[in-house]
Structures are given as C-alpha cells and as structure tokens.
C-alpha positions in Angstrom: -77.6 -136.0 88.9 -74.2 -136.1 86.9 -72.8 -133.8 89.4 -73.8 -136.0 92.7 -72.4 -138.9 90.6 -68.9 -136.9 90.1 -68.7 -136.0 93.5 -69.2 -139.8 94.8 -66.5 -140.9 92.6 -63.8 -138.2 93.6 -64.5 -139.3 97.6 -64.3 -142.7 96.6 -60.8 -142.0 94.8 -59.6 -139.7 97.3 -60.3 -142.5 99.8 -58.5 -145.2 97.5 -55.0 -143.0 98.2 -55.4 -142.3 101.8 -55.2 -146.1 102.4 -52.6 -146.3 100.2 -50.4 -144.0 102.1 -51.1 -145.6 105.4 -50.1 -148.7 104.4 -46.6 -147.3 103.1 -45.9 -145.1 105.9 -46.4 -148.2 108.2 -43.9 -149.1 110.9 -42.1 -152.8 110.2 -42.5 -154.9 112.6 -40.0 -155.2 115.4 -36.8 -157.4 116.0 -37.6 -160.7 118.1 -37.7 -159.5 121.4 -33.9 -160.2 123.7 -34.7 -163.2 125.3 -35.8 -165.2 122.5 -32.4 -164.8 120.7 -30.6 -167.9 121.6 -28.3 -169.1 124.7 -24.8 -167.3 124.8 -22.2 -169.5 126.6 -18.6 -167.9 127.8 -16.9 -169.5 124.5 -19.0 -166.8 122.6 -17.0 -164.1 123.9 -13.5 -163.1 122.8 -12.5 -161.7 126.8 -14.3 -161.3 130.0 -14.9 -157.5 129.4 -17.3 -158.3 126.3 -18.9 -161.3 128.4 -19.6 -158.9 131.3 -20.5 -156.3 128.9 -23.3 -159.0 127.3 -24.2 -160.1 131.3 -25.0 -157.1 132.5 -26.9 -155.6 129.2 -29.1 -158.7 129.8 -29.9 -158.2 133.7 -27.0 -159.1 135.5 -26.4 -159.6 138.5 -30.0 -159.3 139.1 -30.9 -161.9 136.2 -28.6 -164.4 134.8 -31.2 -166.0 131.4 -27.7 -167.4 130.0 -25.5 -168.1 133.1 -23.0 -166.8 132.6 -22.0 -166.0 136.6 -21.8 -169.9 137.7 -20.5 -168.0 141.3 -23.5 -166.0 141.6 -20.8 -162.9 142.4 -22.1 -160.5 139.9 -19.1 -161.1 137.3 -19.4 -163.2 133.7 -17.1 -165.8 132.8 -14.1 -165.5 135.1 -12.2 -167.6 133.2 -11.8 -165.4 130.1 -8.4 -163.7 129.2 -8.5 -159.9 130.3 -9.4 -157.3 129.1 -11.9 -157.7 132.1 -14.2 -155.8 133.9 -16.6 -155.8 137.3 -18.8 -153.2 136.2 -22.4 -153.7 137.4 -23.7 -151.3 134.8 -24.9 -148.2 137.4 -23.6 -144.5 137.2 -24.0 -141.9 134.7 -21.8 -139.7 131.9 -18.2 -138.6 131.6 -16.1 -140.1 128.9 -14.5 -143.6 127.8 -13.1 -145.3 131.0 -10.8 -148.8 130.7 -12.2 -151.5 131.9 -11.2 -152.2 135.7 -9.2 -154.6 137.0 -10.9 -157.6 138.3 -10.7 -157.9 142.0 -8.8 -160.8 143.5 -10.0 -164.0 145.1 -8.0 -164.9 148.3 -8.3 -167.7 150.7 -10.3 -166.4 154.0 -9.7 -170.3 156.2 -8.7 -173.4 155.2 -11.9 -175.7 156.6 -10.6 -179.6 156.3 -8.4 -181.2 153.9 -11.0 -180.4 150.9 -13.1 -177.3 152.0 -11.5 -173.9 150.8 -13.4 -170.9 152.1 -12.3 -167.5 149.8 -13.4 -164.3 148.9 -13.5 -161.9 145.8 -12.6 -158.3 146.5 -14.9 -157.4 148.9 -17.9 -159.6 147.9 -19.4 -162.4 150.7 -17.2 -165.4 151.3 -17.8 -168.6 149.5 -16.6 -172.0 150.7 -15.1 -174.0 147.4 -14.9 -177.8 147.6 -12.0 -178.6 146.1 -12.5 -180.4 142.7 -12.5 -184.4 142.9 -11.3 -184.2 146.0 -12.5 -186.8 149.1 -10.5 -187.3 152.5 -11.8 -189.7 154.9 -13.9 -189.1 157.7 -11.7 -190.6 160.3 -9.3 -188.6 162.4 -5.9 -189.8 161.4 -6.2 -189.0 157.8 -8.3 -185.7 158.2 -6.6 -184.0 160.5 -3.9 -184.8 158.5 -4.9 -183.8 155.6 -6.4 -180.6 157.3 -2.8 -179.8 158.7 -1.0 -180.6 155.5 -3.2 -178.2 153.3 -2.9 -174.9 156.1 0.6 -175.4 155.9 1.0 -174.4 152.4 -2.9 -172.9 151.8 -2.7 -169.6 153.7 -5.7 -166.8 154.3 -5.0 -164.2 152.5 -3.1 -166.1 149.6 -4.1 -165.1 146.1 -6.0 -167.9 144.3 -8.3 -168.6 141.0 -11.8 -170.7 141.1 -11.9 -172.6 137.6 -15.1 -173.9 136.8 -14.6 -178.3 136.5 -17.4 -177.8 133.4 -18.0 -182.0 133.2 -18.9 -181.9 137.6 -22.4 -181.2 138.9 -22.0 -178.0 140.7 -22.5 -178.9 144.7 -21.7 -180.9 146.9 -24.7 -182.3 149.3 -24.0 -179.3 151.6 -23.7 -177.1 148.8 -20.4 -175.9 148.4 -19.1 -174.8 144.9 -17.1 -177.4 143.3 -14.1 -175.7 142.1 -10.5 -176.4 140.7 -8.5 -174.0 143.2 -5.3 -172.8 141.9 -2.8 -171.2 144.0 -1.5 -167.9 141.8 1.8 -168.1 143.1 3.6 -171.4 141.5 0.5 -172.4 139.9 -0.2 -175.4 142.0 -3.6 -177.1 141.3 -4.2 -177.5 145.6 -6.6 -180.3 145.2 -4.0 -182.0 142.6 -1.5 -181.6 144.8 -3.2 -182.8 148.0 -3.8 -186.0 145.8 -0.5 -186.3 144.6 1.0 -185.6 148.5 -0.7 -188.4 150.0 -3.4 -186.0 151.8 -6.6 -186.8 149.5 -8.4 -189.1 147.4 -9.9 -189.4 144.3 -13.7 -189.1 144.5 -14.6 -191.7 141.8 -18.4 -190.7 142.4 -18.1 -187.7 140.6 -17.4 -186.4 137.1 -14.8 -183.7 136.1 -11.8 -183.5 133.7 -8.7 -184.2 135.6 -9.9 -187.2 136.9 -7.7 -189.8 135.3 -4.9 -187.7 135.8 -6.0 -187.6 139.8 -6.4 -191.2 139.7 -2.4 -191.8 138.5 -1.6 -189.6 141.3 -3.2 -191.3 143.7 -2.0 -194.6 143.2 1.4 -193.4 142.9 0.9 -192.0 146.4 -0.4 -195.0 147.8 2.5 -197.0 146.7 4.8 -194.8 147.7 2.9 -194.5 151.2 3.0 -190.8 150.6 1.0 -188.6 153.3 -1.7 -190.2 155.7 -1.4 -193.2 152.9 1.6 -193.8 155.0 0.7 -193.3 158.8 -2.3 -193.6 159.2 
C-alpha cells in the first residue's frame, strides 16, 4: 500500500514541474501586426529615400495603406530633399548601392491655358491641372491663354509637381491638381499665367497660394495685362 501511495505522489510531482517548464519556455506574444501601427505622413521622414524605403516595405506601389504616392507613380513623397530613391524593392544580392537618382518629370503638351500634360522618366503620362488656375471658356481668352503658356511651357522642359496639400485632389475630369514649377528660373507657371493676364483665380477651390493669386490677379486686371486687355 505505502509503495502505490509513493509512487502516485512522485507522478503527481513529476507532473507539477513539467507544467512548470512549459509555461517558462513559452513564446511571448507577438508585436501588433504592421498595419495596426499608426498612419505615417511624408513629414515623418527626414528625405525621400527613407519615405520610399517605408512605402515600399509596406506594399508599394501595389498598396499605398498610408499614401504616401498622391501621383499613383510608384514613388513616396516627392517633395522630400534627396537623398532619394525609385526603387520598387525587386532584385536580389550584391552589396550596398546609393540610392538612385530620381527620374525627371518633363512637360509631354501643353493642353489649354491650365492643363499641363507631363511625364516622370519613363512612367505613363499624367495631365496636371494647374493649381487655382481657371481660364474662360470663350475663345478670345483661351486661346490666348493657350498660346501664351506654349510659348514659354515647352515639351520636354524640366518641371516639378508639388502637391497644393489644402485643394481636393481632381478636377471634375480628373486631372491632378498640381503647383507646376518650371526648374529652370523657378517660375510657379500657374502664378505666372495669373500674374500675366492669361488666368484666373478659381475662388471655388482651396489651396495655399490663393491670396497671393488673388493680388496678382487684380493687379493684372488693372493693368489690362494679357486677355484682361484684349479680349
């Protein structure tokens, strides 16, 4: 009898320690899964390399959970000093490579005095409506206004697309609004149009620059600057 009893007890302790050890040896739990960390935004990110880095790490270009490509083009925050990159994440091994340069958007057509068509690198054209930017619908003023912007708006000049941030996106035939700034000079082209008598302010719409746009404007039309004055 006292044996049986002796026995019992040692499986009894020998069980005790087994579940002791499995619940030492058990795994943690794991980190909160990627997409419930919260939204990243470009001003997170000290360059456009790091940004691009973060985009593509996340699903880009295929998924875009904190929009970071407002263009749809494949590349993160645009706007962000260099060091920059385009990489899309594929390819294998080898050693440390520099980040490459971003490729260039240029000006494919000037459409009327406020459409823009342009292209990055070698990526599908885009048509940008230029920021805050309205011209009449009649033919004096927006043929005018057409001529006057292919006269200094030429295809294959070198350009940046900056994001107006305060704007809805599109416009109702869904073209990109976009500041477009000419590289060379550093002209703001729908500023300029504005301020040359070949556009108007488009007081609908939200976006920084407008009171400045607004100023120009008026000095145009007192001045009877562009169409303001012939047509």
């Amino acid at each position: 009898m006292i044996p049986r009893l002796s026995a019992w007890l040692a499986l009894i302790l020998a069980a005790g320690s087994l579940a002791l050890v499995t619940t030492a040896t058990a795994p943690a739990h794991a980190s909160a899964p990627a997409h419930a960390r919260a939204d990243r935004d470009c001003s997170d990110f000290p360059n456009q390399a790091a940004a691009q880095a973060f985009y593509i790490a996340n699903g880009g270009p295929a998924s875009d959970p904190h929009r970071l490509d407002a263009e749809g083009d494949g590349v993160a925050c645009e706007t962000l000093p260099c060091p920059c990159s385009t990489s899309t994440g594929g390819g294998g091994g080898g050693g440390h490579q520099p980040p490459a340069a971003p490729a260039k958007t240029r000006v494919v057509k000037v459409l009327s005095g406020e459409l823009v068509r342009v292209r990055k690198g070698k990526q599908r054209p885009y048509v940008v409506h230029l920021m805050g930017v309205k011209v009449p619908r009649d033919a004096c003023r927006s043929r005018a206004a057409k001529r006057d912007l292919r006269s200094w708006v030429e295809p294959g000049m070198v350009v940046r697309v900056v994001d107006g941030r305060k704007s809805r996106k599109r416009d109702k035939q869904g073209h990109l609004y976009r500041y477009l700034v000419r590289v060379k000079g550093g002209y703001d082209v729908g500023g300029s149009q504005i301020a040359t008598g070949f556009g108007q302010v488009d007081r609908k719409l939200r976006f920084a620059k407008k009171q400045r746009y607004l100023r120009a404007e008026s000095r145009a039309r007192a001045e009877s600057r562009g169409y303001h004055g012939t047509c």
